[in-house]
N, C-alpha and C positions, 0 to 999 in steps of 0.2 A: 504493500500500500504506500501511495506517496506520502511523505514528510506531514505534520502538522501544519495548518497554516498560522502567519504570526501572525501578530496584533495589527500590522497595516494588511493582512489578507495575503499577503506573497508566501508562496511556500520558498523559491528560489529568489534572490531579488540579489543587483550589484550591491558589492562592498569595496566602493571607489578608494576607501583605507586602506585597503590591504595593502603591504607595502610590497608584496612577489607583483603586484601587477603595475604599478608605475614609477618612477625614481624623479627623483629633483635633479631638475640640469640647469647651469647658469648659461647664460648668452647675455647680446646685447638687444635694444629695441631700434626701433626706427631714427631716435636721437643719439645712439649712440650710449644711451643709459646701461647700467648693468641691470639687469634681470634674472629672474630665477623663476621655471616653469617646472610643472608636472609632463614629464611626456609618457606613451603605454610602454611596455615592455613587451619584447617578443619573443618568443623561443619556437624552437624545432621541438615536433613533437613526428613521431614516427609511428605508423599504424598496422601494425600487423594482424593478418588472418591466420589464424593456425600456425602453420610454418612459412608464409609467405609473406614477405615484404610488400605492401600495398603504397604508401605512400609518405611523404615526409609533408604536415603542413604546417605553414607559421600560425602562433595561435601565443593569445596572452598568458593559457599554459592550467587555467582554471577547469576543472571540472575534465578532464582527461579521459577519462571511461566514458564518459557520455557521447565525449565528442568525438571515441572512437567505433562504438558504437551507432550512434546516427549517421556518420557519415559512411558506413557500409552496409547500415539500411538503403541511405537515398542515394545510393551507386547499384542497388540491386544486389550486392554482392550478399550481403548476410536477410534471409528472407523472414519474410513477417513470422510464419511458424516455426521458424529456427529453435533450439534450444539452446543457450551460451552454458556454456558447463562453468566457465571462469573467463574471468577479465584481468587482467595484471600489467599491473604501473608501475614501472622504474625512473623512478624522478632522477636518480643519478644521470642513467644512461638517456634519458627520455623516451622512452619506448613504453605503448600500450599495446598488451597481444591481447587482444579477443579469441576466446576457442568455442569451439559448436561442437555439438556432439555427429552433426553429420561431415562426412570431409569435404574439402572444399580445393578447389584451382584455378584460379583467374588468371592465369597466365597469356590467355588469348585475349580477353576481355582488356587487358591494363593496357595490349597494343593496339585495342581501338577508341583512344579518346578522343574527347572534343575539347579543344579550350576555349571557356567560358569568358564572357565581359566582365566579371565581378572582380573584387579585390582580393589580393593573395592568390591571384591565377590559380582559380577552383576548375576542376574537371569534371565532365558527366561523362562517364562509362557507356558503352553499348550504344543501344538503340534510347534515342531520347523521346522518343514515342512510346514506348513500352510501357509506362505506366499510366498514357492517359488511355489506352486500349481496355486497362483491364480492371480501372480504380473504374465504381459508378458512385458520386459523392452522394451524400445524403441529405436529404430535404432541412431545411434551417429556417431561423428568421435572424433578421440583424435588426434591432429598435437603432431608430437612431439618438435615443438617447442612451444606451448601450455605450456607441459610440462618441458623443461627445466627453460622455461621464470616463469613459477608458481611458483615450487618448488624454483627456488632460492629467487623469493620474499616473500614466507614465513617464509624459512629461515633465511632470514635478517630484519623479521617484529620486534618490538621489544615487548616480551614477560616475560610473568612470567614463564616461562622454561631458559631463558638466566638469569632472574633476581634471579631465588632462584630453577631452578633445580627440581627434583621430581614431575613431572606431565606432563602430557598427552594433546595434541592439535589436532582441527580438523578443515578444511576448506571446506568450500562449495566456489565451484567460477563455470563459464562460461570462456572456452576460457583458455586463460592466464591470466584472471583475478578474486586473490581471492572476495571474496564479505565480508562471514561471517566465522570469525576466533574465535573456542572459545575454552578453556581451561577449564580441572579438573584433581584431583587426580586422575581419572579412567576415562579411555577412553573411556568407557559406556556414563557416565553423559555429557560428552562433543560430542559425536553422539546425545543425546538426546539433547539437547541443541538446536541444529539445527535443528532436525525435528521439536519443537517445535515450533521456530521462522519460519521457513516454514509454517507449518500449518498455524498459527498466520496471519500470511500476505496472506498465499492463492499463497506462489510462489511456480512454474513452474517446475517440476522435471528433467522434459526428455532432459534437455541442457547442465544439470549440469554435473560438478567430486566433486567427493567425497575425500579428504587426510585426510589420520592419521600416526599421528607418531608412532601408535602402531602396534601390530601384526596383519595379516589378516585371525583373525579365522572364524570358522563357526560365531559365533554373528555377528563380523561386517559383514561379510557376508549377513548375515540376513535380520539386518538392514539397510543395504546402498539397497537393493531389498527394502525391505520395502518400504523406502520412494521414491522407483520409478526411484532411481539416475541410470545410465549404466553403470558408469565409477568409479573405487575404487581405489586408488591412494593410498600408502603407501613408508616411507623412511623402514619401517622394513620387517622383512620376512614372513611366510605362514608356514599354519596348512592344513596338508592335507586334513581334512574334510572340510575347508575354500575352499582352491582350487576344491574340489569333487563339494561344491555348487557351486559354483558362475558357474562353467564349465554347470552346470542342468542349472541354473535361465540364461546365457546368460547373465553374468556379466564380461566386461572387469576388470583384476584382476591385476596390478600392482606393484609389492614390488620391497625392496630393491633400491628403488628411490634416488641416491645421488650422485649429481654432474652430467658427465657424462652418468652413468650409469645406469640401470631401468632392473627388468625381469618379464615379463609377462607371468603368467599361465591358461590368460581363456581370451576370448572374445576380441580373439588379430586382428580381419578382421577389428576392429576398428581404429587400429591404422594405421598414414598416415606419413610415415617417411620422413618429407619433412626439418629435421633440420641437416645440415654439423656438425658435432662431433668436427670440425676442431676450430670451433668459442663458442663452450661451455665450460667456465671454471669447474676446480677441485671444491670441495665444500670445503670452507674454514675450516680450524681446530677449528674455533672459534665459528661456527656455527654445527657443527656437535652430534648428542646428541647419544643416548644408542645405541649400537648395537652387533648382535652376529659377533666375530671374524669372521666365514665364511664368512661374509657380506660384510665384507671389501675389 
């Protein structure tokens, strides 16, 4: 069963403190002043299946299992009915092995990837159609006051994006409320993250929404199908091949999310517009992170 939830409602939520995930560095500023910033920290983390070497990705180095885990669900490589016999972490060496009780060899599969647009050059394995063929998502509602009341408490969550800037978040919640908030350099690691922790506990797909602060490509596309979610919530904009799937898979598709505002490109019979615009504030300047000029 997952974790308990705390007193703000997150079972997972950033801890922008932790000192393994960012360091104080001095520079100078634009006058020539001295300064002293938080920046993220990175590390190599290496992914093994079984006995096979899978892949090496940069990651701020939190939550290990998970994000070994998820990311060899949404490569197809470790399958929904899998059994994991054990997961095991060498922080020394950085290495997470995952082992399955059934065997496994992807040795043809690793030689046919695609390189993705996202950050930390994420790769999709195989056929990138593969899972909108054989996922059918499940009927949902999104209230739009769900989603006002969401997005502004994540917004206000306190974060290693507020604390040191350069990285990418992502929320799993029911309702208006998020659940599990996690961060990386690349918005891949931090999707995977959460399908991990999902599997891991064995929760519930078809209730959930999906947010990211990143773009809504074909990947996350993919991936938010993948792990069965209906609903993809995004504060940034859309890739028309993003949009092209999510519209096939029957994925409510979401961008551009901030403050007031929201547009929806796919799986809009979903939404239930029962929130007065009258009583939703602007989104503060203090919380507001990257976005394209058009957006605004």
């Amino acid at each position: 069963m997952p974790a308990k939830k705390k007193k703000d409602g997150y079972l997972i939520e950033p801890d922008p403190h932790d000192p393994r995930l960012s360091e104080r560095v001095t520079g100078v500023d634009q006058t020539g002043a001295k300064v002293e910033t938080s920046v993220v920290v990175e590390r190599a983390l290496t992914i093994f299946l079984n006995s096979q070497e899978i892949v090496t990705a940069m990651t701020i180095g939190d939550y290990p299992e998970y994000l070994a885990i998820g990311y060899l669900l949404n490569q197809n490589m470790l399958l929904p009915n899998d059994t994991i016999t054990s997961v095991d972490y060498d922080e020394d060496l950085a290495v997470v092995v995952v082992r399955t009780k059934r065997k496994t060899n992807y040795e043809k599969k690793l030689k046919k990837k695609v390189q993705t647009s996202g950050c930390a050059q994420g790769t999709v394995f195989g056929d990138l159609m593969e899972a909108l063929e054989t996922v059918k998502l499940p009927d949902a509602e999104l209230r739009t006051s769900w989603l006002y009341a969401l997005t502004s408490k994540i917004n206000t969550t306190p974060s290693l994006y507020l604390e040191a800037g350069a990285i990418h978040g992502c929320v799993l919640a029911v309702e208006d409320r998020p659940l599990v908030y996690m961060e990386d350099v690349g918005r891949h690691n931090a999707v995977d993250k959460i399908a991990g922790w999902m599997f891991k506990h064995r929760v519930r797909p078809d209730d959930k929404i999906f947010y990211t602060t990143g773009r809504l490509t074909s990947e996350m596309v993919i991936k938010t199908v993948r792990m069965g979610i209906p609903i993809l919530v995004s504060r940034s904009g859309f890739t028309a091949w993003g949009v092209e799937l999510a519209r096939k898979a029957n994925l409510t598709l979401i961008g551009r999310a901030r403050g007031k505002r929201f547009t929806a490109l796919a799986g809009e019979d979903r939404i239930v517009f029962d929130q007065d615009l009258a009583y939703v504030e602007e989104e503060s300047a203090k919380h507001r992170r990257k976005a394209a000029v058009h957006d605004d």
